[in-house]
mmCIF file as Biopython writes it, N, C-alpha, C and O atoms, coordinates in Angstrom:
data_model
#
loop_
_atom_site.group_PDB
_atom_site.id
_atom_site.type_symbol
_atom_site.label_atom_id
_atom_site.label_alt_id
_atom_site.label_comp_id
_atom_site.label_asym_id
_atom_site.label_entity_id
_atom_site.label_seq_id
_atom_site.pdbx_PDB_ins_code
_atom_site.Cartn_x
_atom_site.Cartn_y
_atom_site.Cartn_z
_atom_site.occupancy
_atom_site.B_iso_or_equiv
_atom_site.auth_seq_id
_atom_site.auth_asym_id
_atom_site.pdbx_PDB_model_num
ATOM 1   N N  . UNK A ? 1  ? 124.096 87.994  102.103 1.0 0.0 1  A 1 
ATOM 2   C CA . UNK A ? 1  ? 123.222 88.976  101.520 1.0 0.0 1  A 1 
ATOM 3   C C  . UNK A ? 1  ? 123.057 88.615  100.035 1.0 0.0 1  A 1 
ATOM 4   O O  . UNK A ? 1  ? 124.066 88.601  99.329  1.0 0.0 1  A 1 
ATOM 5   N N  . UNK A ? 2  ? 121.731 88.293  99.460  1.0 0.0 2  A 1 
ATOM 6   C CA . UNK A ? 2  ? 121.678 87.870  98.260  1.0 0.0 2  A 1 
ATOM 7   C C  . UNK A ? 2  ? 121.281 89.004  97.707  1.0 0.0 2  A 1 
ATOM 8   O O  . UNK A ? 2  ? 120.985 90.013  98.348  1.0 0.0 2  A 1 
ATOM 9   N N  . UNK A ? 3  ? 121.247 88.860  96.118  1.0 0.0 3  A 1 
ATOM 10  C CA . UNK A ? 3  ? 121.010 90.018  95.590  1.0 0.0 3  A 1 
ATOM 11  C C  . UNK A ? 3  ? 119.993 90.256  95.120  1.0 0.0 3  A 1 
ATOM 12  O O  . UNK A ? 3  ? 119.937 90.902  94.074  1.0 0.0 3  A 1 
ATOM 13  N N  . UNK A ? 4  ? 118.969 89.839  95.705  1.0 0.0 4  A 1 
ATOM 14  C CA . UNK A ? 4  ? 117.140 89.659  95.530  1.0 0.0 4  A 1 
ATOM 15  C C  . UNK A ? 4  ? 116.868 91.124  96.861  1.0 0.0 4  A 1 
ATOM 16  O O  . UNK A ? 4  ? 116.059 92.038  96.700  1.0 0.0 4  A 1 
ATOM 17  N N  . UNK A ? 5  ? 117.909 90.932  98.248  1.0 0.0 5  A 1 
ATOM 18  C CA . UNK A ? 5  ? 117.809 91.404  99.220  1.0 0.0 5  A 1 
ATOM 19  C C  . UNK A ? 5  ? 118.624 93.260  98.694  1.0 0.0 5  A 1 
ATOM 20  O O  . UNK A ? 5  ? 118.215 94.299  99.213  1.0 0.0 5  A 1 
ATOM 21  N N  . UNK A ? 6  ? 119.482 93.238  97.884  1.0 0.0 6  A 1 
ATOM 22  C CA . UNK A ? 6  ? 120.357 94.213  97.405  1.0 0.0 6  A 1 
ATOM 23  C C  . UNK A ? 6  ? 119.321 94.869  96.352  1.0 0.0 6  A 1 
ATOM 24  O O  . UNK A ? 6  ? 119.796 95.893  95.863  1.0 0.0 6  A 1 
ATOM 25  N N  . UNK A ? 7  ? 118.176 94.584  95.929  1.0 0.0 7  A 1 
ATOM 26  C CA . UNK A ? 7  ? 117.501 94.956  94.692  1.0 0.0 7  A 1 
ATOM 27  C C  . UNK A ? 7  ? 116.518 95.705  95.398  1.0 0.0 7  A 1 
ATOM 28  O O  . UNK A ? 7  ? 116.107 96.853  95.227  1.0 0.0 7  A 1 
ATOM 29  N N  . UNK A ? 8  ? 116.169 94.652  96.389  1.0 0.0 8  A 1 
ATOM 30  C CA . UNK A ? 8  ? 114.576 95.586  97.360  1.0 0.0 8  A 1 
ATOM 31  C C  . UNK A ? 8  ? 115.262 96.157  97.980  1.0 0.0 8  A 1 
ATOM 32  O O  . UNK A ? 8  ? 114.757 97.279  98.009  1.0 0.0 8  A 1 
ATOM 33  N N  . UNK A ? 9  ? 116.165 96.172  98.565  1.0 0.0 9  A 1 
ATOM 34  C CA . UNK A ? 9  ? 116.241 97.363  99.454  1.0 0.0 9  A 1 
ATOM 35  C C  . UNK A ? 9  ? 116.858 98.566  99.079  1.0 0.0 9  A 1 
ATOM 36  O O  . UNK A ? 9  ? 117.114 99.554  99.767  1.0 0.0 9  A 1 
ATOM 37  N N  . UNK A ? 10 ? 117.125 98.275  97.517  1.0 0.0 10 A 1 
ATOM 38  C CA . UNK A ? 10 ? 117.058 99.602  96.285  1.0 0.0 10 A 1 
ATOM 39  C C  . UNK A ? 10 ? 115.750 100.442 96.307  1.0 0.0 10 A 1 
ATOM 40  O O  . UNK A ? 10 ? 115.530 101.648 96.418  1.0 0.0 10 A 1 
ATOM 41  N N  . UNK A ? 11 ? 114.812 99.124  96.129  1.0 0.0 11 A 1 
ATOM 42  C CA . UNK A ? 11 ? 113.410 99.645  95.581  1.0 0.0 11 A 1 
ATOM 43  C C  . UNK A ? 11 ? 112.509 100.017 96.742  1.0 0.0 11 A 1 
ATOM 44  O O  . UNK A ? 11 ? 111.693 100.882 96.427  1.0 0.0 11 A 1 
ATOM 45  N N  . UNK A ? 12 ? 112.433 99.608  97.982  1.0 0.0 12 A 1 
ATOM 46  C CA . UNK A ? 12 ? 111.698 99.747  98.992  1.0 0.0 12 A 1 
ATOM 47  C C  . UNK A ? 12 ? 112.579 99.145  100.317 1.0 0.0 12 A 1 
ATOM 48  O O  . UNK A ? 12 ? 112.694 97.938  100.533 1.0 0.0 12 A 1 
ATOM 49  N N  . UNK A ? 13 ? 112.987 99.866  100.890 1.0 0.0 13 A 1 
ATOM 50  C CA . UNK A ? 13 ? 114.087 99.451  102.221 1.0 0.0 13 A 1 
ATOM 51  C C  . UNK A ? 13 ? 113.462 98.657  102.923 1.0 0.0 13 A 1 
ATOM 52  O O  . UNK A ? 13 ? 113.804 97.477  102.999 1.0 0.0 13 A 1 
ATOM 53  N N  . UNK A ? 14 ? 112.072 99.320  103.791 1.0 0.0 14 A 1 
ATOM 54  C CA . UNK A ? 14 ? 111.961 98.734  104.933 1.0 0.0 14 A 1 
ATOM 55  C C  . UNK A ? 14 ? 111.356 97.356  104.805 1.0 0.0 14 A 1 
ATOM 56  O O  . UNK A ? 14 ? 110.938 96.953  105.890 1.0 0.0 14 A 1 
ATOM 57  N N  . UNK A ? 15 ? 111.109 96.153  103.377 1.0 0.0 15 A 1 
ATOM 58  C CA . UNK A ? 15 ? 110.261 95.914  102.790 1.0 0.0 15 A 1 
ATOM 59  C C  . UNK A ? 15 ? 111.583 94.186  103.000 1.0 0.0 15 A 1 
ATOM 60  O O  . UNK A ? 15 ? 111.340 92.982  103.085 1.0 0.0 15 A 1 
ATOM 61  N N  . UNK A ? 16 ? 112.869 94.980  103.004 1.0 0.0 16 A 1 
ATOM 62  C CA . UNK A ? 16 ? 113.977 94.060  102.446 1.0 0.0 16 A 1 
ATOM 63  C C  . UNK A ? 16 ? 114.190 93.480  103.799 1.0 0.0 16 A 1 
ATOM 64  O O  . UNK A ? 16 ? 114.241 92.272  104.033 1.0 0.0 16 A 1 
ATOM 65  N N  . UNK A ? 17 ? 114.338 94.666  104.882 1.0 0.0 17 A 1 
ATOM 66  C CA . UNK A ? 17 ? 114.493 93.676  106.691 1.0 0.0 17 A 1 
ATOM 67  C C  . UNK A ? 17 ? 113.147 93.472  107.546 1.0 0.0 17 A 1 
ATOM 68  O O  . UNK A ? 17 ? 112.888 93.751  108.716 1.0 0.0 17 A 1 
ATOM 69  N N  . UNK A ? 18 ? 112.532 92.991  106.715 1.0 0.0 18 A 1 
ATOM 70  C CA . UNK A ? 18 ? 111.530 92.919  107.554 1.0 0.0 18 A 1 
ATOM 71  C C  . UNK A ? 18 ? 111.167 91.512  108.551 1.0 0.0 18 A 1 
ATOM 72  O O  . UNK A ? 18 ? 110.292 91.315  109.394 1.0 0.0 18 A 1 
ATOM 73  N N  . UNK A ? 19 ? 112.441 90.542  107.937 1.0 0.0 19 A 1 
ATOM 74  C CA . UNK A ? 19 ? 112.777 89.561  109.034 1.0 0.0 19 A 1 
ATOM 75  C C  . UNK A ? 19 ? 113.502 90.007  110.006 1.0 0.0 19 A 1 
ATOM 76  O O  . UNK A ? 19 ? 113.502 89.507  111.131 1.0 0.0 19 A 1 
ATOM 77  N N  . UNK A ? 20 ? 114.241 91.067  109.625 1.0 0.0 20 A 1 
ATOM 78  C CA . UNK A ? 20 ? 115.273 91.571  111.009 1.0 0.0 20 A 1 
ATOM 79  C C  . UNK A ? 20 ? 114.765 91.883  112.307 1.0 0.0 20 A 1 
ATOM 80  O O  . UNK A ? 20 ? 115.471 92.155  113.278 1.0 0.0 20 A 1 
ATOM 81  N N  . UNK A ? 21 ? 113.421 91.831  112.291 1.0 0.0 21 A 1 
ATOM 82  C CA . UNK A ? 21 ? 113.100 92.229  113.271 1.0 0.0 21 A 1 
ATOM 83  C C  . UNK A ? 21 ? 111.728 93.593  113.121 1.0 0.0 21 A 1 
ATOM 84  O O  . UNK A ? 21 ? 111.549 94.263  112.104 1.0 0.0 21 A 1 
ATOM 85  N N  . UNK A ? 22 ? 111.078 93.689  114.164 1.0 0.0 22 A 1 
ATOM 86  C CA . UNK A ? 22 ? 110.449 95.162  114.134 1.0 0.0 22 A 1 
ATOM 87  C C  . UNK A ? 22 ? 111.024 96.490  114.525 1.0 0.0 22 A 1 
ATOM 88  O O  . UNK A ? 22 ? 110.408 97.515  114.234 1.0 0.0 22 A 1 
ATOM 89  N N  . UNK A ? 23 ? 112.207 96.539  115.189 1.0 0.0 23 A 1 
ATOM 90  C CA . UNK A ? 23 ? 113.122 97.743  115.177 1.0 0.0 23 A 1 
ATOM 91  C C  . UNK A ? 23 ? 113.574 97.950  114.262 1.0 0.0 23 A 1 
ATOM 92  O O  . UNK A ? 23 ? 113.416 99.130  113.948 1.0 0.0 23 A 1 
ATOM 93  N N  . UNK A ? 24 ? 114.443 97.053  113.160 1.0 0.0 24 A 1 
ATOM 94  C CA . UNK A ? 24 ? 114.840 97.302  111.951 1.0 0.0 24 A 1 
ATOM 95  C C  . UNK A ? 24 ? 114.262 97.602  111.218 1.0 0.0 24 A 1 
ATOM 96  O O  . UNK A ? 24 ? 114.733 98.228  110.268 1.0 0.0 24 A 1 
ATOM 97  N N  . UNK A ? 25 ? 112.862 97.273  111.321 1.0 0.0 25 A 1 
ATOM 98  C CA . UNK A ? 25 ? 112.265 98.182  109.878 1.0 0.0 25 A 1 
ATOM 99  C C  . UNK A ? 25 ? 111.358 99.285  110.465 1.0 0.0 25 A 1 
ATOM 100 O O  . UNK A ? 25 ? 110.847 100.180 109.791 1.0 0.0 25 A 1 
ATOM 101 N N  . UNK A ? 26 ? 111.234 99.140  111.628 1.0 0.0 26 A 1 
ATOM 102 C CA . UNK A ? 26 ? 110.827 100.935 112.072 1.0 0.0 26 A 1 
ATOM 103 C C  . UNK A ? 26 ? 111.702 101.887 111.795 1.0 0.0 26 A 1 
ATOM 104 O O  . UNK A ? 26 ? 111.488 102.836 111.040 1.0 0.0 26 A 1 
ATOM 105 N N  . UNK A ? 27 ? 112.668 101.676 112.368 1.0 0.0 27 A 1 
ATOM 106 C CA . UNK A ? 27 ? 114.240 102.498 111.809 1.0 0.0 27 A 1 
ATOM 107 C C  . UNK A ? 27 ? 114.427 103.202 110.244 1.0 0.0 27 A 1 
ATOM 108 O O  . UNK A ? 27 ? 114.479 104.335 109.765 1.0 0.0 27 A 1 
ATOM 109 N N  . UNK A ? 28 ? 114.501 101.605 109.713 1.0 0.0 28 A 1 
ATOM 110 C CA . UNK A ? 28 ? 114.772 101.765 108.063 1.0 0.0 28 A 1 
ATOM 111 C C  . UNK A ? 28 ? 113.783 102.656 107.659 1.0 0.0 28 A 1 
ATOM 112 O O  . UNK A ? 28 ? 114.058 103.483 106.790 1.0 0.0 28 A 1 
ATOM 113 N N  . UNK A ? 29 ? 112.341 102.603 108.307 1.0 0.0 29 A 1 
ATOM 114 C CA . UNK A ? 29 ? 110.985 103.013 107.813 1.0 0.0 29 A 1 
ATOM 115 C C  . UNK A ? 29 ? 110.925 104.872 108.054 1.0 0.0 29 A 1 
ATOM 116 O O  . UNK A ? 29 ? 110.337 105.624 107.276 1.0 0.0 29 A 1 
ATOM 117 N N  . UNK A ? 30 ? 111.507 105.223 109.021 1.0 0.0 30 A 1 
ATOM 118 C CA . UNK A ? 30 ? 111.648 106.580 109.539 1.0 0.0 30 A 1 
ATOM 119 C C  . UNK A ? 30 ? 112.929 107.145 108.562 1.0 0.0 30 A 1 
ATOM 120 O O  . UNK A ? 30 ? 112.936 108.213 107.949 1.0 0.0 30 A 1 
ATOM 121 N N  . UNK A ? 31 ? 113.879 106.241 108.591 1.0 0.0 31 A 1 
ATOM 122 C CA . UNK A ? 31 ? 114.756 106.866 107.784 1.0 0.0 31 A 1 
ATOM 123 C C  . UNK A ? 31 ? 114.574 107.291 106.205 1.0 0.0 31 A 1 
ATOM 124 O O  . UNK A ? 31 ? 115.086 108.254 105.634 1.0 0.0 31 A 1 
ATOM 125 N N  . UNK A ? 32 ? 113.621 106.204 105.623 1.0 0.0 32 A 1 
ATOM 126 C CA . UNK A ? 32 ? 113.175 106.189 104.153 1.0 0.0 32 A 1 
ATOM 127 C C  . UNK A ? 32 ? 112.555 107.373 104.491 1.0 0.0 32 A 1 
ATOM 128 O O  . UNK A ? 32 ? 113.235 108.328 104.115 1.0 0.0 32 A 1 
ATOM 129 N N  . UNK A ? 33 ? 111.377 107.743 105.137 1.0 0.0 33 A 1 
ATOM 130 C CA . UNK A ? 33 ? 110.317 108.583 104.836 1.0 0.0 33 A 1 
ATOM 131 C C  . UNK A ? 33 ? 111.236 110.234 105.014 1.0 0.0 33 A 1 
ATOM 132 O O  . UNK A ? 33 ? 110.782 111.315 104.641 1.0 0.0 33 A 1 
ATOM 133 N N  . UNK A ? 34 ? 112.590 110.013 105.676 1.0 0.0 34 A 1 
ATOM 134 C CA . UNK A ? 34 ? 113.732 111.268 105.799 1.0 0.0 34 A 1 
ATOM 135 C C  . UNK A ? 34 ? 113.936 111.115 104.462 1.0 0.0 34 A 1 
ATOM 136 O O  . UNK A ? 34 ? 113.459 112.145 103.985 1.0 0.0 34 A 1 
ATOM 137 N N  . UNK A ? 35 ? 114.308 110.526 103.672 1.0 0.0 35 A 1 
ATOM 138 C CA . UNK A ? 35 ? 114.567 110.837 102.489 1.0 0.0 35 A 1 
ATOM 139 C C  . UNK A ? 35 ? 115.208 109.345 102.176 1.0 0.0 35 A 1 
ATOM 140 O O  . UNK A ? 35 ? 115.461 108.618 103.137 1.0 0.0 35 A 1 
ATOM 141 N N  . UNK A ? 36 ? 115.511 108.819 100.612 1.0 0.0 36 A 1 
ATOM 142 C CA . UNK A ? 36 ? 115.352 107.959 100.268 1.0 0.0 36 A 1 
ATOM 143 C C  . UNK A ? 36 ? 116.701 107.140 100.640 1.0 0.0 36 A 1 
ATOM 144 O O  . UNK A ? 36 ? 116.589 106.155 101.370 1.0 0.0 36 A 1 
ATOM 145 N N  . UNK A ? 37 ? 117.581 107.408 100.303 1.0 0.0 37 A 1 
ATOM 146 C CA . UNK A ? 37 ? 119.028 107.361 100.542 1.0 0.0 37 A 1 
ATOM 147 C C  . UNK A ? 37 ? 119.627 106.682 102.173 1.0 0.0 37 A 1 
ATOM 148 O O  . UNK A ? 37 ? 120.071 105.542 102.309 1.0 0.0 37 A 1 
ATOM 149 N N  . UNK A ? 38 ? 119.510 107.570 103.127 1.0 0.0 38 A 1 
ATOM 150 C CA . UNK A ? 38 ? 119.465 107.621 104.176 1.0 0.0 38 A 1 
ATOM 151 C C  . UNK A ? 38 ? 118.584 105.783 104.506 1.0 0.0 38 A 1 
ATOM 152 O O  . UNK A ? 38 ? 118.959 104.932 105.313 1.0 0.0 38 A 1 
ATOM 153 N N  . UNK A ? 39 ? 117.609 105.728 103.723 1.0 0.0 39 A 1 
ATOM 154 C CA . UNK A ? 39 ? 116.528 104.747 104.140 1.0 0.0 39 A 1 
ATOM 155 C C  . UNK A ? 39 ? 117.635 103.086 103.332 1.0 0.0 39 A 1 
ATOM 156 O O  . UNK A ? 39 ? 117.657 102.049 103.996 1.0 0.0 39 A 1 
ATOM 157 N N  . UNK A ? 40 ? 118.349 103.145 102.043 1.0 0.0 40 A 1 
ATOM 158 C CA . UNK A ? 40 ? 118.734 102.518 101.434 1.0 0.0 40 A 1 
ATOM 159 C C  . UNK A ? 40 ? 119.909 102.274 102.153 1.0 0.0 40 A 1 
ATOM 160 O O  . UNK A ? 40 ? 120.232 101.086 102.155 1.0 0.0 40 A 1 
ATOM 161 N N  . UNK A ? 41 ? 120.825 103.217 102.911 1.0 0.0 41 A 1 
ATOM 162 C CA . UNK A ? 41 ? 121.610 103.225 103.411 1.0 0.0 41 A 1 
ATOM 163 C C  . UNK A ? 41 ? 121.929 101.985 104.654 1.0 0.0 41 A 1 
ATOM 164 O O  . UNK A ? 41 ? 122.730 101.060 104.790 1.0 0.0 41 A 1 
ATOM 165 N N  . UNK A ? 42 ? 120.834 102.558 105.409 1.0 0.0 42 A 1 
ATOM 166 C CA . UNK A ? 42 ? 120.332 101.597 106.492 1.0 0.0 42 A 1 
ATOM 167 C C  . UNK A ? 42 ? 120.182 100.354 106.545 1.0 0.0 42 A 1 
ATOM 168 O O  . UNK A ? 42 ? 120.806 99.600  107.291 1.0 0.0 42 A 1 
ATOM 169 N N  . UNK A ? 43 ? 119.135 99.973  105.564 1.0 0.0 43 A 1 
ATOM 170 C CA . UNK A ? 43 ? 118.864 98.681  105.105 1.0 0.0 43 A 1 
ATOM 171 C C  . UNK A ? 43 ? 120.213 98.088  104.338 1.0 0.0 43 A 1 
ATOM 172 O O  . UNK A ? 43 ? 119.995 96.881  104.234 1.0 0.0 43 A 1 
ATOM 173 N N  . UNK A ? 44 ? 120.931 98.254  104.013 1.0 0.0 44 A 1 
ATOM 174 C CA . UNK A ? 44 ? 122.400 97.617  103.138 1.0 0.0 44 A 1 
ATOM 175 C C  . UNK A ? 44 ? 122.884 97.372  104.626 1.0 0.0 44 A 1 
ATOM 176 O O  . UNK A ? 44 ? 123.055 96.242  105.084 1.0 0.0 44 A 1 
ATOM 177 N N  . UNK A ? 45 ? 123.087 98.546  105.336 1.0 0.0 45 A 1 
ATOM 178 C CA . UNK A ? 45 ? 123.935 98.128  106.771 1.0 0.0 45 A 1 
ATOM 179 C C  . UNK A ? 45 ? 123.142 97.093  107.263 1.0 0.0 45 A 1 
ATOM 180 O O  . UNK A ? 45 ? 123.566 96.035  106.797 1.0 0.0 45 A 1 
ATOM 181 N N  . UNK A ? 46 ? 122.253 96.929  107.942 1.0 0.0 46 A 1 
ATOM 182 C CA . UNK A ? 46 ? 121.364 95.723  108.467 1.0 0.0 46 A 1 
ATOM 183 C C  . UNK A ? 46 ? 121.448 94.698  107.936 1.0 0.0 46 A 1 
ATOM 184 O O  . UNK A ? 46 ? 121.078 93.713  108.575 1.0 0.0 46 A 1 
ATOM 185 N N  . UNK A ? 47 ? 121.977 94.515  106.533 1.0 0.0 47 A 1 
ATOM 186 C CA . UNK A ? 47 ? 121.689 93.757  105.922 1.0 0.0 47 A 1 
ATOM 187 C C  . UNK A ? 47 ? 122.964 92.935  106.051 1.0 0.0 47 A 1 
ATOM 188 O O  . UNK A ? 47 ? 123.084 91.721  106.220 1.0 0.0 47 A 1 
ATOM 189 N N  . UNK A ? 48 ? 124.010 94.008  105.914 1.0 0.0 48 A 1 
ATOM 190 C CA . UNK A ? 48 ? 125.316 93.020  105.985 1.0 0.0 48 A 1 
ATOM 191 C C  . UNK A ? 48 ? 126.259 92.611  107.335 1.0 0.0 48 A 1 
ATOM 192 O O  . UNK A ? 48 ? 127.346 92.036  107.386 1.0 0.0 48 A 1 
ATOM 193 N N  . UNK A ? 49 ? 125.248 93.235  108.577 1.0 0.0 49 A 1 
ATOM 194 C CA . UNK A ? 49 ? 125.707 92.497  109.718 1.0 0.0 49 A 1 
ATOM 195 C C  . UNK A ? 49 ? 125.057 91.151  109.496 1.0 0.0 49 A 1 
ATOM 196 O O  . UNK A ? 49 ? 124.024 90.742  108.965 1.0 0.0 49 A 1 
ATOM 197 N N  . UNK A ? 50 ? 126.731 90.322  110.508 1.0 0.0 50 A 1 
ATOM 198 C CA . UNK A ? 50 ? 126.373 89.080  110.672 1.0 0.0 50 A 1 
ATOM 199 C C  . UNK A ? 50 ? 125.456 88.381  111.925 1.0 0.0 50 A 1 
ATOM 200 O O  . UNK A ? 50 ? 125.411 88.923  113.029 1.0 0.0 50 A 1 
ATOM 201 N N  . UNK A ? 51 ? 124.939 87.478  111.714 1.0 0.0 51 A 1 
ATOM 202 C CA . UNK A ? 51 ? 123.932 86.926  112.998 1.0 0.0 51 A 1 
ATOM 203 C C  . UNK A ? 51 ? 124.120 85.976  113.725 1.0 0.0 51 A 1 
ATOM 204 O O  . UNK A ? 51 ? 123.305 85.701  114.605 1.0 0.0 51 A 1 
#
């Protein structure tokens, strides 16, 4: 997880996994629009499973 990936998905979540796949950022994307946190939350987790 670089910290280019730790910055956007400060600034815009669903924006940061959007290689992860299209579930991951539907997810991240529903969760942001719940509130911001929740959305940042997500995306850090996604981010730091391994592949």
């Amino acid at each position: 997880m670089s910290i280019f990936r730790v910055i956007l998905s400060l600034i815009f979540p669903p924006l940061a996994v959007i290689d992860r796949g299209c579930g991951s950022v539907l997810i991240v994307f529903l969760l942001t629009l719940c509130g911001w946190v929740p959305g940042v939350i997500a995306a850090l987790v996604i981010l730091n499973k391994n592949e």
